[in-house]
N, C-alpha and C positions, 0 to 999 in steps of 0.2 A: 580664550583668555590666557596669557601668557603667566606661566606658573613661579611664583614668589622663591626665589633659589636661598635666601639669607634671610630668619627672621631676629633682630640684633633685639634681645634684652636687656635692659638698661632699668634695676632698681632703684630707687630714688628716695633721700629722706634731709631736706634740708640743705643740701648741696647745689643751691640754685649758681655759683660762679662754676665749680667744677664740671657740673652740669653742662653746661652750658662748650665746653671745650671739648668734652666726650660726647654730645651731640655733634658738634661739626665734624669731628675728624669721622663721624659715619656718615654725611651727608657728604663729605668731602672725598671718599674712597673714587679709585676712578672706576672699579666693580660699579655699577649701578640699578643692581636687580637686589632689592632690599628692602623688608620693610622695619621700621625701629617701634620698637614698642616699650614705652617708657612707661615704668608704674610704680606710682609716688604713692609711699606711703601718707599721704593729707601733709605734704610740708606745712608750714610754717613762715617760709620764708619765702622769696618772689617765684619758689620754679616753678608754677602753672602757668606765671605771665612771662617766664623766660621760653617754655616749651610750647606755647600759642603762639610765643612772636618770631617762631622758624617759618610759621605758614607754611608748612609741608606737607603731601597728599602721602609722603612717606612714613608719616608719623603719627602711631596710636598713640593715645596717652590715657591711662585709666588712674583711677586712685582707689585705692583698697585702704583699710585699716588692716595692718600686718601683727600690732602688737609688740614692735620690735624684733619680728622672724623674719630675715629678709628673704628663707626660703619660700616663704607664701608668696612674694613679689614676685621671687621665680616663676614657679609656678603656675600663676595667673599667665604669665608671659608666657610657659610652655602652652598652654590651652588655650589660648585666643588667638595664640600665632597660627601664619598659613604657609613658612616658607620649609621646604624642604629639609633644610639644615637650619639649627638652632644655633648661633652666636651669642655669648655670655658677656657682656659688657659693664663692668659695677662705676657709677657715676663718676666715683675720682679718678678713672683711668684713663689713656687714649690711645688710640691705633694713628698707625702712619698709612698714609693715605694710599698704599699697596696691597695692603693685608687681605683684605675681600678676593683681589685680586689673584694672589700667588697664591693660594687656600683653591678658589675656585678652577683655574688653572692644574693645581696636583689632584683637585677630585672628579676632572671630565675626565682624570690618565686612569684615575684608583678609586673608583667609586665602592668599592667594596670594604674601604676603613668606614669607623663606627663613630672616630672621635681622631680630630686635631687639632693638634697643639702645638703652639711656632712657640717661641724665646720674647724673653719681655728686659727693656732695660729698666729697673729698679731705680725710682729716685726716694731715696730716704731723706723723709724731713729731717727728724729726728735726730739722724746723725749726720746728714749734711753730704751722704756721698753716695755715690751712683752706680750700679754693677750691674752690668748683663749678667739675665738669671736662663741658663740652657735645662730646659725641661727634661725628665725623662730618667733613667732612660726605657725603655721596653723593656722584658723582662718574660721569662715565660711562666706561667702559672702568678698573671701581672697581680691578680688579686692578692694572692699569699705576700706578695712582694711590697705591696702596698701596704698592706695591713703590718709588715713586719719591720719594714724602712722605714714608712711614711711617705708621704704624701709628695708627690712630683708633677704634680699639675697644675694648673692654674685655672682659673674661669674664667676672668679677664681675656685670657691666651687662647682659648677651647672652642670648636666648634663641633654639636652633635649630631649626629641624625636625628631626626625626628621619629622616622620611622621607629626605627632602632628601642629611642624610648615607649613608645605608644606598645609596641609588639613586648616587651618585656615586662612593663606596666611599672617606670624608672619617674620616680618624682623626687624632687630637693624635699629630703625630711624637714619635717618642721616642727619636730623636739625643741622643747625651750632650753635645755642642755645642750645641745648640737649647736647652737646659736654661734657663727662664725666661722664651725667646724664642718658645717653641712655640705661645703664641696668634698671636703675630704669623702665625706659616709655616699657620696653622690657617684664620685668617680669611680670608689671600690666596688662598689652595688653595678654599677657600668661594666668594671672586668670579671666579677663574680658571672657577671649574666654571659662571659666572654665576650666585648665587644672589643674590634679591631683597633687598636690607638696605632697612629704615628704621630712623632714626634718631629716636624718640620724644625731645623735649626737655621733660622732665620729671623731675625729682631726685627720684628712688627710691631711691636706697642712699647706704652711706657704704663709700668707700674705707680702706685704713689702710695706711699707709708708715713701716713703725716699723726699726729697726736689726737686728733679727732674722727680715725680709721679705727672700725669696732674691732679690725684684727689686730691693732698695734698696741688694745689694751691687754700687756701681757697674760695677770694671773686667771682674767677669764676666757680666755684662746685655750690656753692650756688648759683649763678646764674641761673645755669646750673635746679637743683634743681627746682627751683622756676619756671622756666619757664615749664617744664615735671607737675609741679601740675596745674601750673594756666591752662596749654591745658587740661587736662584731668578732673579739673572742670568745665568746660567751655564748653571745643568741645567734652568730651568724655561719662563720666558719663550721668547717666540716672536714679540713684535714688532719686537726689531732684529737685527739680523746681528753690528752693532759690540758683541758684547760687551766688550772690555775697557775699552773709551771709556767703554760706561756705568755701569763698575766703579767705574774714577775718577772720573766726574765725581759718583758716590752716595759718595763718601767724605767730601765736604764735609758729608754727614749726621751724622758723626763726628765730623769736626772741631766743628759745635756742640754736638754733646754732651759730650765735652772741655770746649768752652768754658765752656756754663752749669754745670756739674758744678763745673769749680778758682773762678768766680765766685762761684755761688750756695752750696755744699757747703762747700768748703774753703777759702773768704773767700781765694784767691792773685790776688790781681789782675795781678802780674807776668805770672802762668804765664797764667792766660787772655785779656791782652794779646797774648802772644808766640803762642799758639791764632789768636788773629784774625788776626795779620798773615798768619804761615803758612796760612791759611785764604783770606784774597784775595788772595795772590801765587799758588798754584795754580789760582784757581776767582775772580777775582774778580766777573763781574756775576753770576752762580748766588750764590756767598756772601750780597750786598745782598739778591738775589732771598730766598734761603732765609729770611736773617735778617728782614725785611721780613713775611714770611709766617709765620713762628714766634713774632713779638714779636707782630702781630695775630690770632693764635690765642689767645694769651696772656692 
């Protein structure tokens, strides 16, 4: 019996057109050792009779009540899946019909990475424009790096081993606080355990940020955010002692996200003014610092 190389997750809640578009582009790869496992949280809407009328022997489809966690949808899809490597596909995204492809191709060379992650191009409803987003980058001691930058991966973009999780015993939290933020607390928990990431720089997919995306509602993301760092300063980490030092001074991560949010979002230039100041009277040379390193990611 010829052994399952990709198994594609694909959570689901009401997105029966988007659906439907992020389903082909994985039945469309020209990779074709795959299987998709699609789990809808009981939509609402047509996608059981959008995900029956693939007629695919490629395609599980289960339905859970998640409660609005879309880590439990995860989840379910880690445990039921059979393929060797775990692909993360979230309904409103899409791959170009390569990706399977160039992924399987760099891991017959390098089978020894744990996690990759190629480049996604960004279509923002929202604000109507479009940007290649390059993941990464590496970093040594990636967890500290993560938990102190933020966050540079994607799930959409990410393939893991399977193994990797099962031997570590790595699941998408499913904290009703982490809601939105659980790839972050997901990937860190990945390099805390050391697992190998590269970061392929290559644009395989397309991202989509539209008003109806649970990450594009700001002040709960952040929340979301905020909560995934304060646990992992707190209950997780294990390279400082000074935890509350390092509380505060990862809040100036905030304070930019406030910033570019009332700037770029809601055009208040006041209110993102009055962000900055309060921003370097707290934290002034980390602020230059942060901002310096955010605008040249950028």
């Amino acid at each position: 019996m010829k052994t399952t190389f990709f198994s594609v997750i694909i959570p689901t809640y009401n997105q029966g057109d988007l659906l439907t578009k992020a389903i082909n582009s994985v039945l469309n790869q020209s990779f074709k050792n795959f299987e998709i496992i699609v789990v809808d949280n009981f939509s609402e809407d047509k996608t059981q009779k959008i995900v029956e009328g693939f007629k695919s022997d490629k395609i599980i489809y289960e339905k859970i009540h998640n409660n609005g966690i879309i880590a439990k949808s995860r989840n379910v899809g880690i445990k039921i899946s059979s393929g060797k490597w775990l692909a993360f596909l979230d309904s409103d995204d899409y791959w170009y019909r390569e990706r399977l492809q160039v992924v399987s191709d760099f891991l017959l060379e390098n089978s020894f990475y744990d996690v990759i992650c190629t480049d996604e191009l960004i279509i923002n409803k929202i604000l109507n424009k479009r940007k290649i987003w390059k993941y990464g980058p590496y970093a040594r001691n990636f967890y500290k790096y993560l938990l102190q930058r933020g966050n540079c991966v994607s799930t959409s973009a990410s393939i893991v081993k399977k193994f990797f999780l099962l031997e570590k015993n790595i699941l998408f939290n499913e904290k009703k606080d982490f809601i939105t933020a659980e790839d972050y607390d997901f990937f860190m928990n990945l390099a805390l355990k050391n697992a190998k990431f590269k970061f392929l720089h290559q644009v395989l997919g397309e991202h989509l940020f539209h008003n109806k995306g649970q990450s594009s509602n700001y002040e709960p993301h952040k929340a979301a955010v905020m909560s995934v760092v304060k646990h992992h300063v707190f209950k997780v980490q294990d390279f400082t002692t000074k935890k509350e030092k390092m509380w505060n001074s990862l809040k100036v991560n905030f304070y930019f996200m406030d910033l570019i949010y009332f700037l770029k979002y809601k055009k208040e230039y006041i209110k993102g003014l009055f962000i900055f100041f309060k921003m370097f009277l707290y934290f002034p040379a980390k602020s230059l610092n942060f901002i310096f390193f955010k605008m040249k990611k950028n």
